[in-house]
ZAKOLVO-777674 format. One record per residue (C-alpha): residue number from 1; residue in one letter; y, x, z. Coordinates in nm, 2 decimals. Layout:
N
{pos->NUM | code->A | y->Y | x->X | z->Z}
...
This chain:
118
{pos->1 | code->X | y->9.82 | x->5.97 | z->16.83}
{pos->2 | code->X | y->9.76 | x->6.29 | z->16.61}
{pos->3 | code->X | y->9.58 | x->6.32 | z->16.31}
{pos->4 | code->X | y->9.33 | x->6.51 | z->16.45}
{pos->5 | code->X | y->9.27 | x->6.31 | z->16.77}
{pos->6 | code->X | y->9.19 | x->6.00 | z->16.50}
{pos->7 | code->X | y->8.94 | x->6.25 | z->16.40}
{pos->8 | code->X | y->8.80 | x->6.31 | z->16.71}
{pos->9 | code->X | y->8.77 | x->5.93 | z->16.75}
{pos->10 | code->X | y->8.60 | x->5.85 | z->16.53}
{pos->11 | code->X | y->8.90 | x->5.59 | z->16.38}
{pos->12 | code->X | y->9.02 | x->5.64 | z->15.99}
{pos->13 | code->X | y->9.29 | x->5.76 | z->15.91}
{pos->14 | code->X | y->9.50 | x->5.61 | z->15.60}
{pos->15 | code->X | y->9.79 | x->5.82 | z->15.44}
{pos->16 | code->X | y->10.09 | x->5.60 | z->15.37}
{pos->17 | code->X | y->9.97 | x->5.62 | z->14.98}
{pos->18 | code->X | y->9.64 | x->5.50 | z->15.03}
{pos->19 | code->X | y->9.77 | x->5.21 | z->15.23}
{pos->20 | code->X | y->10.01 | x->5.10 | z->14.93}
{pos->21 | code->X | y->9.79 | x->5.22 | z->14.65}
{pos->22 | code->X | y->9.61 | x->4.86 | z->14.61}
{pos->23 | code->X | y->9.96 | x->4.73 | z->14.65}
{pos->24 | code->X | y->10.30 | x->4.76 | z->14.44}
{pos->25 | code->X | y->10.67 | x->4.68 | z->14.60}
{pos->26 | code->X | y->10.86 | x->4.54 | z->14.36}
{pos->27 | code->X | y->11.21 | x->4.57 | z->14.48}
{pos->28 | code->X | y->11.58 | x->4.39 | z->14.36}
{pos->29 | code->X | y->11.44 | x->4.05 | z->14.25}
{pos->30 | code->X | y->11.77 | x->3.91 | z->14.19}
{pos->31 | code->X | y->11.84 | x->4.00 | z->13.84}
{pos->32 | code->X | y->11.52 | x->3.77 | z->13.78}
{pos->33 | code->X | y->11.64 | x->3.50 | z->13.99}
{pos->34 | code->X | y->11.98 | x->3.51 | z->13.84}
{pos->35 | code->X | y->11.83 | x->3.46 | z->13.48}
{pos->36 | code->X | y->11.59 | x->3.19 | z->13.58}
{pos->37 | code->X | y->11.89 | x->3.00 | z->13.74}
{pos->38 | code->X | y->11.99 | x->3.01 | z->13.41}
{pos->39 | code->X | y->11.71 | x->2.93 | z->13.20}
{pos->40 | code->X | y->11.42 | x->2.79 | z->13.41}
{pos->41 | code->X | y->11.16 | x->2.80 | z->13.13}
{pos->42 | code->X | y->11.11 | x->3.19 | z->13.26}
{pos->43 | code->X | y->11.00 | x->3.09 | z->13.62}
{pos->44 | code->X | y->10.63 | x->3.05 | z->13.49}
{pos->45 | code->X | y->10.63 | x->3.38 | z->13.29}
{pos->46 | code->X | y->10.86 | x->3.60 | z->13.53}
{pos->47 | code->X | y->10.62 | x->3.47 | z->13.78}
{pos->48 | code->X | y->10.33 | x->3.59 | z->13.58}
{pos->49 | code->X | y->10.43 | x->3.92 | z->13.54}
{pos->50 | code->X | y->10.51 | x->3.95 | z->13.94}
{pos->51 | code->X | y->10.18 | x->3.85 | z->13.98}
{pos->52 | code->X | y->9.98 | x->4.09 | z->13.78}
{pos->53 | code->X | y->10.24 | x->4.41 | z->13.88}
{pos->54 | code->X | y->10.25 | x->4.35 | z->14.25}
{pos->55 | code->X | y->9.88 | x->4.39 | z->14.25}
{pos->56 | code->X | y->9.87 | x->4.65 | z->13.93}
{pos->57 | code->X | y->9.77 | x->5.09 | z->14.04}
{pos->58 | code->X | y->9.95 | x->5.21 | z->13.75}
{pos->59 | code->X | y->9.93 | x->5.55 | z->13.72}
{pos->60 | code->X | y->10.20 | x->5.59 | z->13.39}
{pos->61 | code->X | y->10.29 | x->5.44 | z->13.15}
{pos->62 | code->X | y->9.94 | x->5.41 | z->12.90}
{pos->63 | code->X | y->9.78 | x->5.24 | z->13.18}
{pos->64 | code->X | y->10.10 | x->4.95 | z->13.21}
{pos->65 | code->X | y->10.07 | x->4.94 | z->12.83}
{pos->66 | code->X | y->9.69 | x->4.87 | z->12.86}
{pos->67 | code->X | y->9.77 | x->4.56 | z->13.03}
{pos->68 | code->X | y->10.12 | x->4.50 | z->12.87}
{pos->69 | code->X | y->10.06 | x->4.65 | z->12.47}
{pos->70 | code->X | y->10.43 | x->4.55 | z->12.39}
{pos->71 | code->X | y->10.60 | x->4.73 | z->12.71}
{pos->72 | code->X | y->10.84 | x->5.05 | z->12.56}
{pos->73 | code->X | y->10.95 | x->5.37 | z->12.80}
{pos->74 | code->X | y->11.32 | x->5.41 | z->12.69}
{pos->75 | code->X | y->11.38 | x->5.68 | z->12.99}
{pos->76 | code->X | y->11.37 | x->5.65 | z->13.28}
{pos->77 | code->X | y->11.30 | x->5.29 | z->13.26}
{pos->78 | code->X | y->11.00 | x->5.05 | z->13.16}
{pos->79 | code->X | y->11.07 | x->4.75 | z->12.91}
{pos->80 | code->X | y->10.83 | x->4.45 | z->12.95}
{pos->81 | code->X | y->10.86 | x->4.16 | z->12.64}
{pos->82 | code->X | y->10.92 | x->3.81 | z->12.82}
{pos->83 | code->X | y->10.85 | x->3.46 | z->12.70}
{pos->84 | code->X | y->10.74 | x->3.55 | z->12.38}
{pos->85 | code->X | y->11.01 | x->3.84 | z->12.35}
{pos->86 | code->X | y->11.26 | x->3.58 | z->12.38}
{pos->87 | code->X | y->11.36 | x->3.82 | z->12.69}
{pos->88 | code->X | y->11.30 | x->4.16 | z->12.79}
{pos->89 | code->X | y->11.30 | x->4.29 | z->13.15}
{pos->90 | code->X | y->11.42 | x->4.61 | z->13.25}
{pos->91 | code->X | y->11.24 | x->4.80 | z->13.56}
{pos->92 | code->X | y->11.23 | x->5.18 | z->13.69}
{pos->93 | code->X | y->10.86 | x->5.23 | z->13.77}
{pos->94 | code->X | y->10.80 | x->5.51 | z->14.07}
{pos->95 | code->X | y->10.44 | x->5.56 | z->13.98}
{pos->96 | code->X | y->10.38 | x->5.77 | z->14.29}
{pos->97 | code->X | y->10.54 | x->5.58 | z->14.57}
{pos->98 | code->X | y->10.39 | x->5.27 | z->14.43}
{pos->99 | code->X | y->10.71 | x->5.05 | z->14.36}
{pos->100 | code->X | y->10.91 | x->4.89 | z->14.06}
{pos->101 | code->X | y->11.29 | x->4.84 | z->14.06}
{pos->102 | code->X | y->11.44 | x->4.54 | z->13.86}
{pos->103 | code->X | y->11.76 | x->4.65 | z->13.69}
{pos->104 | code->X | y->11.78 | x->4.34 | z->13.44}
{pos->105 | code->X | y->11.59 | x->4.04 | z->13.32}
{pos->106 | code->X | y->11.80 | x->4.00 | z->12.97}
{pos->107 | code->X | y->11.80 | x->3.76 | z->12.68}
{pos->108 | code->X | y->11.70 | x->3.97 | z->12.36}
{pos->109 | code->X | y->12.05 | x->3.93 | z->12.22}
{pos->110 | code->X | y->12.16 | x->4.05 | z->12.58}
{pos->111 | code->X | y->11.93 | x->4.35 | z->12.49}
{pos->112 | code->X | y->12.03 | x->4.44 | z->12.18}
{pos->113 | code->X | y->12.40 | x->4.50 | z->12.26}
{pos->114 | code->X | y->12.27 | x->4.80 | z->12.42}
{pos->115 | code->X | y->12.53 | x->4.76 | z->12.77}
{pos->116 | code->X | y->12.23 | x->4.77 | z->13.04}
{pos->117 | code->X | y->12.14 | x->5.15 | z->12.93}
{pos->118 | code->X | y->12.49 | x->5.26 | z->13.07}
């Protein structure tokens, strides 16, 4: 069916982006998994964050850092304090298509070395 056949029927029509836009994908969940394999005191606050970002319509980055004041942009990625800032995870947020890739869920030592920016 055409666009402008739903038209004539009477029937909405919803873009891809308004389908998604109450909605966020978060892709690559294995870097978390990994880490709380490791350390299962993050399975509560990982699980936090999911919760709150899969159902967040950010827009850029003031609006994440109106709901998360300690998360940094260090291009091209988004850094979001876990567990007290005992870990920081590592995402690339695609504002427009509605989705967040997880590149790393690190220890803060892990962090600091600098290796996950490479």
């Amino acid at each position: 069916m055409k666009l402008r056949d739903l038209r004539r029927s009477g029937r909405r029509y919803v873009s891809l982006s308004q389908r998604f836009a109450s909605s966020v994908h978060v892709i690559s969940k294995v870097a978390w998994r990994d880490a709380v394999a490791r350390d299962h005191t993050l399975e509560g606050p990982i699980s936090e964050w999911y919760k709150i970002a899969s159902h967040a319509s950010w827009k850029n980055i003031n609006e994440v850092k109106a709901v998360y004041p300690n998360a940094d942009f260090v291009a091209p990625y988004t850094v979001f304090n876990i567990r007290g800032g005992h870990y920081r995870l590592i995402v690339k947020i695609e504002y427009r298509w509605h989705m967040i890739f997880v590149k790393h869920l690190l220890s803060h030592e892990e962090y600091q070395k600098g290796r996950w920016k490479k």
